[in-house]
C-alpha positions in Angstrom: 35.8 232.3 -39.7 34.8 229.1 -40.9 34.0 227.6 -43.8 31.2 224.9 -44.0 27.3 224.6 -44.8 26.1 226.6 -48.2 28.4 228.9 -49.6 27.4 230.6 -53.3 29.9 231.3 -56.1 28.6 234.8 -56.7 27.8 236.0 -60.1 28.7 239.0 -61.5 25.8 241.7 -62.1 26.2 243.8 -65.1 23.9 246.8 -66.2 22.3 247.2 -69.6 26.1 248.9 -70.9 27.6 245.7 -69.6 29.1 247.9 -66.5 29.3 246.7 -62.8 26.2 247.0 -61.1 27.0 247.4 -57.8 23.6 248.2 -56.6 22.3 244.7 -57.9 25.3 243.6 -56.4 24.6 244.5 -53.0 21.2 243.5 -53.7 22.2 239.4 -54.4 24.4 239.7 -51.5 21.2 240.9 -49.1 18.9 237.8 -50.8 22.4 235.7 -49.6 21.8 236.6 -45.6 18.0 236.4 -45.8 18.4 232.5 -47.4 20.6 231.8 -44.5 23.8 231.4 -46.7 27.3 230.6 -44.8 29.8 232.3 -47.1 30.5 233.7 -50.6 33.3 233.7 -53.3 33.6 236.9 -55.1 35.2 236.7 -58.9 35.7 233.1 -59.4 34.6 231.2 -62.6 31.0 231.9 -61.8 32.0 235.1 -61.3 33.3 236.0 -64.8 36.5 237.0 -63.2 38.6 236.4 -66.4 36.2 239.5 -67.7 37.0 241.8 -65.1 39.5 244.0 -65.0 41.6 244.9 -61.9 39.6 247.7 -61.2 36.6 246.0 -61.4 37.7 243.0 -59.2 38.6 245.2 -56.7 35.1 246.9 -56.4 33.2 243.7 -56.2 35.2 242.3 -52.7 35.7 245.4 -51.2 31.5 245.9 -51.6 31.2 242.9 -50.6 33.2 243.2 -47.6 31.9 246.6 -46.8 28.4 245.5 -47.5 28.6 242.1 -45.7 29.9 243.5 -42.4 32.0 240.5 -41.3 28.1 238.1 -41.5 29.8 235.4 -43.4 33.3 235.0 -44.7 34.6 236.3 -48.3 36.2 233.9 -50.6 38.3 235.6 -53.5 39.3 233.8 -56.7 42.6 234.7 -57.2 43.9 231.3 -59.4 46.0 232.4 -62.8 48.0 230.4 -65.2 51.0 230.9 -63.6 52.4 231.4 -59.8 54.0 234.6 -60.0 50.5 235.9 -61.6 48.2 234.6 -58.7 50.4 235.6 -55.9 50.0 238.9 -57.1 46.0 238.4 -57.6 45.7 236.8 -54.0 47.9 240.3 -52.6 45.2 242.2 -54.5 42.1 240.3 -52.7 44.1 240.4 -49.5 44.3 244.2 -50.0 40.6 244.2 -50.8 39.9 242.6 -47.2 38.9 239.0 -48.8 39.2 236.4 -45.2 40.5 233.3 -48.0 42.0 233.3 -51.5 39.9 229.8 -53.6 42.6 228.9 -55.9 41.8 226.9 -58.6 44.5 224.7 -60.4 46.5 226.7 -63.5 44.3 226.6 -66.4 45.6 224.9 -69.6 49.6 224.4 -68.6 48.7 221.0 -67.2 51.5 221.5 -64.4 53.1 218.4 -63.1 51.4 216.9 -59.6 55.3 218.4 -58.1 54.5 221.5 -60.0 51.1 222.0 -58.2 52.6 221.3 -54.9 55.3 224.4 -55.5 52.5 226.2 -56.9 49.9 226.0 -53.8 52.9 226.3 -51.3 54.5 229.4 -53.0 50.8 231.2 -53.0 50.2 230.2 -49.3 53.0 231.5 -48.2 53.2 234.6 -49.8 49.6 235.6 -51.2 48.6 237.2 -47.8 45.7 235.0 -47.2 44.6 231.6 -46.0 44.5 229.6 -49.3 41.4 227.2 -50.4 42.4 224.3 -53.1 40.6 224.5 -56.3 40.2 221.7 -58.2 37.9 221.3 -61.6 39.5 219.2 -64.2 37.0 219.8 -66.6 37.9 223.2 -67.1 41.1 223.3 -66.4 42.5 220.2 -67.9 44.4 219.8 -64.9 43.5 217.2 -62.0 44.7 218.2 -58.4 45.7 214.0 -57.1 44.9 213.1 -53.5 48.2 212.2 -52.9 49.0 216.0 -53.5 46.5 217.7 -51.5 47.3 215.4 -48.5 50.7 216.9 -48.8 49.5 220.6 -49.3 47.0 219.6 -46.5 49.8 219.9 -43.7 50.4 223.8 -44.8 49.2 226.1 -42.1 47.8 228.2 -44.4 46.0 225.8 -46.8 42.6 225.6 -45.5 40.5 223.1 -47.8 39.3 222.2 -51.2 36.8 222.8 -53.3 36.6 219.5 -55.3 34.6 219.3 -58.4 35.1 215.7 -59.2 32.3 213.5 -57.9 33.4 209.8 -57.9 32.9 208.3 -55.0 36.1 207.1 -54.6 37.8 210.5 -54.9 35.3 212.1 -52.2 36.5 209.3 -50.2 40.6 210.0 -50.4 39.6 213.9 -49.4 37.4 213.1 -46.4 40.3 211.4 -45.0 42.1 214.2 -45.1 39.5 216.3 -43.2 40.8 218.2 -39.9 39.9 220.9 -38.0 41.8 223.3 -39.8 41.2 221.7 -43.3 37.6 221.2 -45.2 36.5 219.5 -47.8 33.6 221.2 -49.9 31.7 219.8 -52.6 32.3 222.0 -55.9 29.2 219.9 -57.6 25.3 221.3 -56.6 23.7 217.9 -58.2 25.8 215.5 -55.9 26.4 217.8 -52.8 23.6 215.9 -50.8 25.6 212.9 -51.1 28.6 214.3 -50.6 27.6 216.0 -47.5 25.9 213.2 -46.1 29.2 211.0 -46.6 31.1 213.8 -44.3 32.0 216.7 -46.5 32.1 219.9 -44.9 29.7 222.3 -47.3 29.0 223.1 -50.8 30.3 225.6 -53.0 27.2 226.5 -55.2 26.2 228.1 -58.4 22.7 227.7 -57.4 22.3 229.4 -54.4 22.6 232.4 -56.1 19.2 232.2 -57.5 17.8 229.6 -54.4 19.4 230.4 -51.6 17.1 229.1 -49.3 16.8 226.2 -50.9 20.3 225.1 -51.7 20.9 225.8 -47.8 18.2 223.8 -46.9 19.5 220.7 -48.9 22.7 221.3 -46.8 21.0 221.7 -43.8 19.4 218.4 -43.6 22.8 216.6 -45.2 24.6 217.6 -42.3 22.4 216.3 -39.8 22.6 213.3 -41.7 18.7 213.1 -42.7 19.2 211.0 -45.4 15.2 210.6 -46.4 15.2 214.0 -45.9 18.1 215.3 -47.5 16.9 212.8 -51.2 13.7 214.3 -51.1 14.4 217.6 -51.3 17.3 217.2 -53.7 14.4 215.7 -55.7 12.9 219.2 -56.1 15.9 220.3 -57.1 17.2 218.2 -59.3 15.6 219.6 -62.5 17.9 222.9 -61.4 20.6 221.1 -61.2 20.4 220.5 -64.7 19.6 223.5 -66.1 22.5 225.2 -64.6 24.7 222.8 -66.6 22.0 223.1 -69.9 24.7 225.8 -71.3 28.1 227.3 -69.8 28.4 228.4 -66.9 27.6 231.0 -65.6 24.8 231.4 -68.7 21.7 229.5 -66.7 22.3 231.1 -63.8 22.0 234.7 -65.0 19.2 233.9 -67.0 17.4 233.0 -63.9 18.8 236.1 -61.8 17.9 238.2 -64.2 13.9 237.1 -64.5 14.7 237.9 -60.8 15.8 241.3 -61.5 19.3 241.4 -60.3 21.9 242.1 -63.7 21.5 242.1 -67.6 23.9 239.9 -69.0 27.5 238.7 -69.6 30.5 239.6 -71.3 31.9 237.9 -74.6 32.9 235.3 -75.1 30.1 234.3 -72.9 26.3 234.8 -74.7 23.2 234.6 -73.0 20.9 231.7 -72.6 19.4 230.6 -75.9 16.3 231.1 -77.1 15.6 227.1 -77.1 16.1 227.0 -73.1 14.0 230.4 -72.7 10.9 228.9 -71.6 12.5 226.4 -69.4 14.2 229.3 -67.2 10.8 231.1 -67.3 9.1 228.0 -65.6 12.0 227.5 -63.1 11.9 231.3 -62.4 8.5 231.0 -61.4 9.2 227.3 -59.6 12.5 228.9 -57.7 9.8 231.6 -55.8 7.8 228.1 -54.6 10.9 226.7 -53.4 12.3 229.3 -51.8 9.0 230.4 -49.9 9.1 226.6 -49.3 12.4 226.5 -47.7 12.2 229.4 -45.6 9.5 228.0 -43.1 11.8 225.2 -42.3 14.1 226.7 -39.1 17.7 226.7 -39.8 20.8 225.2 -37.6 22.7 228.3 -36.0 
């Protein structure tokens, strides 16, 4: 299966007890098909995935793989601080039926550029499942070079990268590298137009969870390279784009999901959105149903 065009970083549904809620689960996976959206990861940092336990991550891909029925592929987020730890979380997603393992860089150790290389390498090759680069400094206070992923870029089993930096010139280094068997997806919703209009494969979103239709759209027209096209519609999205980064993610985006009924909440540390942004997700609430409808009538690319 591949992996280009819109993809959403799923969010994790909880009920009012702060439980799985598997029925809105498979509810945000149906409003993914009917926006026309190309793939999903299950349990990464949108996901809440630190706040899951085994159990738990377990339930969410195998519903999603049950529920999904092979439509789009199932990305699994399966990056720890160590390599021992997420070799054993990408067997778990592999055992879950997950098609790719995204693997973001080990949070906090700041591994050496050589260390990263082992690190990727060792999880390809033993994890169980075709392995997509991670890379989002800003959390992780590690940067993934582009020296090192055009070495890891050889690996039969490492796929593409999910890059979350959005100069220009790094965007540049990585589309170099694209192959046939190796993507390069934009890990940034604001920039993603551009990005895809300069050659990158897709977008990983946060905001497709809550606009499908309308984050697939923007990709749409980026990858038929209508630039007019693609700025205006980013235009009517750009005040999203900002809200989703108002507060830690995956705060804004739940707030809007749940005015959409799908979920309740988060799980500490996380809080929900702030009283001070509540009227601000109330208007995009309503804005995102305009959008969407919007969106819809235009016909989609097979």
């Amino acid at each position: 299966m591949s992996l280009s065009g819109c993809i959403t970083a799923l969010a994790t549904p909880f009920d009012g007890r702060g439980d799985l809620d598997l029925d809105a689960w498979r509810a945000l996976l149906d409003r993914q098909v009917r926006g026309g959206i190309q793939g999903v990861v299950v349990a990464g940092s949108t996901g809440e995935a630190a706040a899951l336990s085994d159990e738990e991550y377990v339930a969410l891909i195998s519903a999603a793989v049950a529920h999904l029925a092979g439509a789009m592929p199932v990305l699994a987020g399966t990056g720890q601080m160590n390599t021992a730890k997420t070799i054993a979380q990408t067997r778990l997603a592999a055992s879950a039926g997950a098609d790719y393992a995204l693997v973001v860089t080990p949070p906090y150790v700041r591994a050496p550029q050589a260390g990263l290389e082992a690190h990727y390498r060792a999880v390809a090759e033993q994890g169980g499942l075709p392995v997509v680069l991670y890379n989002v400094p800003g959390r992780t206070g590690c940067d993934l070079l582009p020296a090192t992923v055009a070495a890891l870029a050889a690996h039969p089993r490492i796929v593409g990268i999910k890059e979350s930096r959005t100069e220009p010139d790094r965007l540049q280094a990585l589309l170099a590298l694209r192959r046939s068997d190796f993507c390069v997806l934009s890990g940034d919703d604001g920039t993603a137009g551009q990005a895809l209009l300069a050659g990158a494969d897709g977008l990983i979103s946060v905001g497709a969870n809550a606009l499908p239709s309308a984050y697939r759209h923007l990709c749409e027209l980026a990858r038929r390279g209508e630039a007019s096209a693609t700025q205006s519609w980013d235009a009517q999205l750009v005040e999203f784009h900002a809200f989703f980064g108002i507060e830690s993610n995956p705060i804004p985006v739940k707030a809007l999901l749940q005015r959409q009924g799908v979920g309740q909440g988060l799980r500490l540390p996380l809080l929900p959105l702030s009283e001070t942004h509540a009227g601000l997700a109330d208007r995009l609430a309503e804005r995102a149903i305009a959008l969407e409808a919007q969106s819809s009538r235009e016909p989609l690319a097979a």
